[in-house]
C-alpha atoms as one frame of an Amber mdcrd trajectory, in Angstrom:
protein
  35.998 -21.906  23.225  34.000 -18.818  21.638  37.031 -18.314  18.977  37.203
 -21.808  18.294  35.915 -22.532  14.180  35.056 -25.935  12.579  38.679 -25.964
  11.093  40.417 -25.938  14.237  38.651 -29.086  14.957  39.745 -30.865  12.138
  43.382 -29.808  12.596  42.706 -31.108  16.115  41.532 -35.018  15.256  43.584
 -34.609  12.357  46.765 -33.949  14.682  45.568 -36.677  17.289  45.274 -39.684
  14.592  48.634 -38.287  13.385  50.479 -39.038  16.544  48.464 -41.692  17.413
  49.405 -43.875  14.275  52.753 -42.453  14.811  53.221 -44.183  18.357  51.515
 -46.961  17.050  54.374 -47.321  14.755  56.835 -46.799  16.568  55.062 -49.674
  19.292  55.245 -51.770  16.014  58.678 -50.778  15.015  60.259 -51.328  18.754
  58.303 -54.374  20.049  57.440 -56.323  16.091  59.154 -55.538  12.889  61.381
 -52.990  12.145  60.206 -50.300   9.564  61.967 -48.014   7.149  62.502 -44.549
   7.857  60.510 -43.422   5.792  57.332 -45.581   6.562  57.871 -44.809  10.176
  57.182 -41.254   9.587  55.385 -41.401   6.165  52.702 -44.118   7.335  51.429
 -41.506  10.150  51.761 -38.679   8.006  49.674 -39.952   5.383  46.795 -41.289
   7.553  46.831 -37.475   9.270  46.222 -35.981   5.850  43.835 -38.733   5.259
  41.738 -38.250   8.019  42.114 -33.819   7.502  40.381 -34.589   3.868  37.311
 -37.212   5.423  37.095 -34.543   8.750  36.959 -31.715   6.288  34.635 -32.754
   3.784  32.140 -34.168   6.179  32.055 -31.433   8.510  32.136 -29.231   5.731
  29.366 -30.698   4.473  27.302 -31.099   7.992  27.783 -27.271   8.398  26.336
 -26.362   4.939  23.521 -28.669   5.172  22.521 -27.324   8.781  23.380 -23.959
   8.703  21.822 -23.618   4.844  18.488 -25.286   6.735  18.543 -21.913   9.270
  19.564 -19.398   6.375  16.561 -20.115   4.259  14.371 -20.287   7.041  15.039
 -16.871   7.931  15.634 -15.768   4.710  12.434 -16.500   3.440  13.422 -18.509
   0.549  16.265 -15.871  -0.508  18.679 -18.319  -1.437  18.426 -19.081  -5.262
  20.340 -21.135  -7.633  21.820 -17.736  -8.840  22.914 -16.609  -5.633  23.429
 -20.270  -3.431  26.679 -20.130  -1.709  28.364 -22.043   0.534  29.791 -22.036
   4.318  33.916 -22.535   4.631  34.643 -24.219   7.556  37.772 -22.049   8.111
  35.829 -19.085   8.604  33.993 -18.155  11.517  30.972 -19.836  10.502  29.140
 -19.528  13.625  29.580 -16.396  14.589  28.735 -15.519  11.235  25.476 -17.420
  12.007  24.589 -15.943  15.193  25.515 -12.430  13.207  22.441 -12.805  10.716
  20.092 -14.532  13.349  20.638 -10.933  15.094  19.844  -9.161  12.228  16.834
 -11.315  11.288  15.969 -11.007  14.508  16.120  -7.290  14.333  13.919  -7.009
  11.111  11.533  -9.322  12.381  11.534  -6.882  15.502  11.293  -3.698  13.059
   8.113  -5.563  11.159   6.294  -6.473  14.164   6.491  -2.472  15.551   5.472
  -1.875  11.942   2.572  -4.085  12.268   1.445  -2.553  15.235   1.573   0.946
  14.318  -0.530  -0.342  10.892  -2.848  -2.367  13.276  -3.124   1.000  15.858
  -3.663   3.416  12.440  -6.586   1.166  11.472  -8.212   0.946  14.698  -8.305
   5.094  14.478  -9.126   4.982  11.115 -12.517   3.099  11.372 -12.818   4.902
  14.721 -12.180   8.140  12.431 -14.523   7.053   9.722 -17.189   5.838  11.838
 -17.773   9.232  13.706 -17.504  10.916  10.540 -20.465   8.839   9.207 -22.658
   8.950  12.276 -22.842  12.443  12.654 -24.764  12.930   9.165 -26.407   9.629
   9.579 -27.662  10.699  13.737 -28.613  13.952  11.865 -30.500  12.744   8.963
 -32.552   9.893  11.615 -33.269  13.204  14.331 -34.922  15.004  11.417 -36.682
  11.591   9.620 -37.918  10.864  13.039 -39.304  14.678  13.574 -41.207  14.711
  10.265 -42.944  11.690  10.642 -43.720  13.036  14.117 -45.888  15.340  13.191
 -43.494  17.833  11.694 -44.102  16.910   8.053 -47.657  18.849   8.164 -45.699
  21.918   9.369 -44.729  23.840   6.482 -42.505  25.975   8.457 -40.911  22.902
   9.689 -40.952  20.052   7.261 -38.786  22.301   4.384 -35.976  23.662   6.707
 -35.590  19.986   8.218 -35.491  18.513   4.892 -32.920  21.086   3.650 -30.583
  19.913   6.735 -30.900  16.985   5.694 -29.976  17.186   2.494 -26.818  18.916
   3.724 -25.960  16.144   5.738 -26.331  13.698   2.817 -24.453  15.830   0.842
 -21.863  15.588   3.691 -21.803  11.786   3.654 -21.447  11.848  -0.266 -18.766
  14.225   0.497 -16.537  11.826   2.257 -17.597   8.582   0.293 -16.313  10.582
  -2.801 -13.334  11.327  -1.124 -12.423   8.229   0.328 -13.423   6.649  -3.209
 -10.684   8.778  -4.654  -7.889   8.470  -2.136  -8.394   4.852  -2.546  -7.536
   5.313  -6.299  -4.704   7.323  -5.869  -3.336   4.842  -3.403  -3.643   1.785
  -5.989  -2.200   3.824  -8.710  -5.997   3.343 -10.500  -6.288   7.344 -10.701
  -4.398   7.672 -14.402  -2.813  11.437 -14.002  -2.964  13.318 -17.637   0.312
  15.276 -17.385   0.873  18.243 -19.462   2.375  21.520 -19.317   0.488  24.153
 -18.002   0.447  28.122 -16.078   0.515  27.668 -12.723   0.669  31.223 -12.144
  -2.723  31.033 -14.119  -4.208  28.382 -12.286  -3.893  30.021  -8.461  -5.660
  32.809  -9.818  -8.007  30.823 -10.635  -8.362  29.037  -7.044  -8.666  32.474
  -5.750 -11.955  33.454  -8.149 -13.275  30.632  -6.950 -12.739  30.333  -3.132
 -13.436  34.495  -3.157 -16.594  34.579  -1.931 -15.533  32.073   1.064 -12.724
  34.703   2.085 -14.822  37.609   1.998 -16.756  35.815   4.454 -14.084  36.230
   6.789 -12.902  38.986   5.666  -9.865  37.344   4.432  -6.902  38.626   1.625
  -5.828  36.600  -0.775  -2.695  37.502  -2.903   0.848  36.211  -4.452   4.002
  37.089  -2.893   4.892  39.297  -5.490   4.056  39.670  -9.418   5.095  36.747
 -11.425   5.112  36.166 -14.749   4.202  33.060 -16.163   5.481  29.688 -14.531
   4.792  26.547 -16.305   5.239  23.300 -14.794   4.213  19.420 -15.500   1.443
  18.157 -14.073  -1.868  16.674 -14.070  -4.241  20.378 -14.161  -7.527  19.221
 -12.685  -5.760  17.505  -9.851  -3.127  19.799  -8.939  -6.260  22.578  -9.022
  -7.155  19.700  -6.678  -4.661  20.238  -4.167  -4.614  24.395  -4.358  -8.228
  24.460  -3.919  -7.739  21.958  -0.535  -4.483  24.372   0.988  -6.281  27.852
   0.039 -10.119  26.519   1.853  -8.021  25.374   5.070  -6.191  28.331   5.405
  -9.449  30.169   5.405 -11.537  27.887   7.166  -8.656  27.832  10.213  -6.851
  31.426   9.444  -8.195  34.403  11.193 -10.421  37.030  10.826  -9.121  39.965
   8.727  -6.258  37.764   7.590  -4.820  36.812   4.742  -3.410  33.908   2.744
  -0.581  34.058   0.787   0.947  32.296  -2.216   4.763  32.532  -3.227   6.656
  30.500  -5.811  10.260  29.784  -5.656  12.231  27.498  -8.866  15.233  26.148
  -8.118  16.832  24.467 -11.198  13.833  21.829 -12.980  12.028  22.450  -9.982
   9.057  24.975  -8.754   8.009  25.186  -5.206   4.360  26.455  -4.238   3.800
  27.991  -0.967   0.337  28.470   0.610   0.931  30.315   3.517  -1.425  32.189
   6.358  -1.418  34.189   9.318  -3.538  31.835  11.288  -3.323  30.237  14.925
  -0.579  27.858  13.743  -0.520  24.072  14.214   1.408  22.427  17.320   4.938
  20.740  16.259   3.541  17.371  17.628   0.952  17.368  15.115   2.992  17.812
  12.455   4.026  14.564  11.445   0.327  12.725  11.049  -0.962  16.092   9.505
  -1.409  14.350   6.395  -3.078  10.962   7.832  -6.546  10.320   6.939  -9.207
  12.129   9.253  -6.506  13.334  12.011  -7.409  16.149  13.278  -5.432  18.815
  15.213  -8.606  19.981  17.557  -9.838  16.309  18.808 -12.955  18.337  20.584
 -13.459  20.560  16.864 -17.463  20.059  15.678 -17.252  16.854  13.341 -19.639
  19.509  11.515 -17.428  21.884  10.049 -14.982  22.076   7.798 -14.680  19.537
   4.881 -14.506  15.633   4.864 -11.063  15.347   7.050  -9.267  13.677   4.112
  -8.649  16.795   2.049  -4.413  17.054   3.221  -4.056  13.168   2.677  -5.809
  13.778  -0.981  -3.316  16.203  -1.262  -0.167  14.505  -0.066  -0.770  11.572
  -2.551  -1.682  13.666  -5.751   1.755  15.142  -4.980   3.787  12.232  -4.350
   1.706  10.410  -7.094   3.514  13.099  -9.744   6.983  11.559  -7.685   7.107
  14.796  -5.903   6.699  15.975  -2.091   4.419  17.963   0.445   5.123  19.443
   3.248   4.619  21.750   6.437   5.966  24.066   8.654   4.086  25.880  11.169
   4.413  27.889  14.534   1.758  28.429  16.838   0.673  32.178  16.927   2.269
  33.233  13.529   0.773  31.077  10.883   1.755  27.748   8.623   2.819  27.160
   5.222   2.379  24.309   3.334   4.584  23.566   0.349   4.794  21.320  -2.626
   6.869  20.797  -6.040   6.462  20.609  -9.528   9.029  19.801 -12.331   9.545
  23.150 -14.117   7.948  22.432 -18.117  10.207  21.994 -21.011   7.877  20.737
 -23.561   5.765  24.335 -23.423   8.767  26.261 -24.754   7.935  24.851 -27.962
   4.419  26.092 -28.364   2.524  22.780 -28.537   0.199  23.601 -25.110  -1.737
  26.777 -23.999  -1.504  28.217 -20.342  -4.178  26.039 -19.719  -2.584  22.880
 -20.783  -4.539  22.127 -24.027  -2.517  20.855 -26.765  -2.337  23.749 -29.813
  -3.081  22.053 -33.127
């Protein structure tokens, strides 16, 4: 009965009012008036094919009503006048039906997971977000609530507490600024000026300015070799953005005495930067949220140090916002290395841009 389609059935009732009207004829013929040849046989055959177009057409048309009912239920309203087809009774129509309620099924499945995994990320994010906030906000109250405890009349008291709590404000700001921008860049509002520019030049630059923080640590900062100039396409300011983000964390989490290291590689239209350290490493389960908003590797880490906790998912969607791609590789005890791509410039080969990316008049 599984195999059995709609056409079969109207062969079926088609068959048994042939041979029905048949015997009745031949009742008629034998026992009341004797019939030609040719209505004897012709009479049943035509009320068969008779009854095959009325079974046909109406079941056709039950089928199509019904099962066009189901399709644009779970279809979502898929079915346009463009694209509106029809159901052939002679196919397998309702296997074909239980076919896409499976797969409807399944993507309804696949959304719900989806859903969850969105509902789970916000629940950490707020959960993220609000211990990033109360630290500063605990720490700017503890020293409030000092001063006006007497501490304010203490002059070797009231300007160090009002210092660390300026830093803690500055903290907040910090991650309201950045989780202004990443909103941006995740509605597209950030507009990206691209233009052709030295990227060579610009990682120099990143290291002039993050210098002081490396000598700190006693950190090196170099290139992988000498390279000439590379120019790629890009937005400068935010790319400068996203070296500035890589070079701090491999400082801020690299090791003492260590260094951090910056190789290019172009491969056709395309240049790969690699920021790369000899630091502790990161755990291959990490990995793949790396680049979520305020995950962190070290759960127990001091929500104190170290930046806002959205610097990496800044930088993931600067990149991908120039349609290109970030990524990471890391093993624990040697070091990581965190790469991205830029399309290789064509336009400075004609002289209209400076190293810098300002247009020459």
């Amino acid at each position: 009965m599984k195999n059995i389609r709609p056409i079969h059935l109207v062969i079926g009732g088609s068959a048994i009012i042939f041979f029905s009207t048949l015997l009745i004829t031949f009742i008629i013929d034998k026992q009341v008036v004797n019939f030609p040849f040719w209505v004897l046989f012709g009479l049943p055959l035509v009320t068969g094919l008779i009854s095959f177009g009325v079974f046909y057409y109406f079941i056709q048309r039950f089928i199509n009503e019904r099962l066009k009912l189901l399709y644009r239920s779970i279809r979502k309203g898929k079915i346009t006048k463009e694209n509106d087809f029809k159901f052939n009774i002679t196919d397998d129509v309702i296997a074909n039906a239980e076919k896409e309620t499976e797969l409807w099924t399944e993507e309804r499945n696949k959304e719900i997971e989806k859903l969850k995994e969105q509902e789970e990320f916000r629940r950490e994010f707020l959960g993220n977000l609000a211990h990033e906030l109360k630290t500063p906000v605990f720490s700017i109250q503890g020293y409030i609530l000092t001063l006006l405890d007497g501490g304010l009349e203490d002059e070797t008291v009231n300007r160090n507490f009002l210092e660390r709590a300026s830093k803690a404000t500055d903290r907040m700001v910090n991650i309201l600024e950045d989780l202004d921008e990443i909103t941006k860049l995740e509605v597209d509002a950030l507009r990206l000026q691209i233009r052709p520019f030295d990227i060579n030049e610009l990682v120099q630059e990143v290291f002039d300015a993050v210098e002081f923080r490396a000598g700190e640590k006693n950190m090196k900062l170099s290139f992988g070799k000498d390279y000439g100039s590379i120019f790629v396409d890009g937005d400068r300011s935010k790319i400068a953005q996203v070296l500035t983000n890589l070079i701090n964390n491999s400082i801020f989490y690299g090791n003492e005495n260590g260094k951090t290291q910056v190789r290019f590689y172009i491969v056709d239209d395309i240049v790969t930067i690699e920021v790369s350290d000899d630091g502790p490493g990161i755990d291959e389960k990490h990995l793949p949220r790396l680049f979520e908003r305020f995950y962190r590797v070290e759960k127990s880490r001091n929500r104190n140090e170290g930046g806002s906790g959205l610097g990496l998912a800044i930088c993931r969607h600067i990149v991908e916002s120039h349609g290109q791609t970030i990524s990471v590789r890391s093993t624990v005890g040697i070091g990581s290395t965190f790469a991205f791509s830029l399309d290789k410039s064509k336009q400075q080969s004609a002289g209209l841009y400076s190293s810098r990316g300002v247009q020459i008049k």
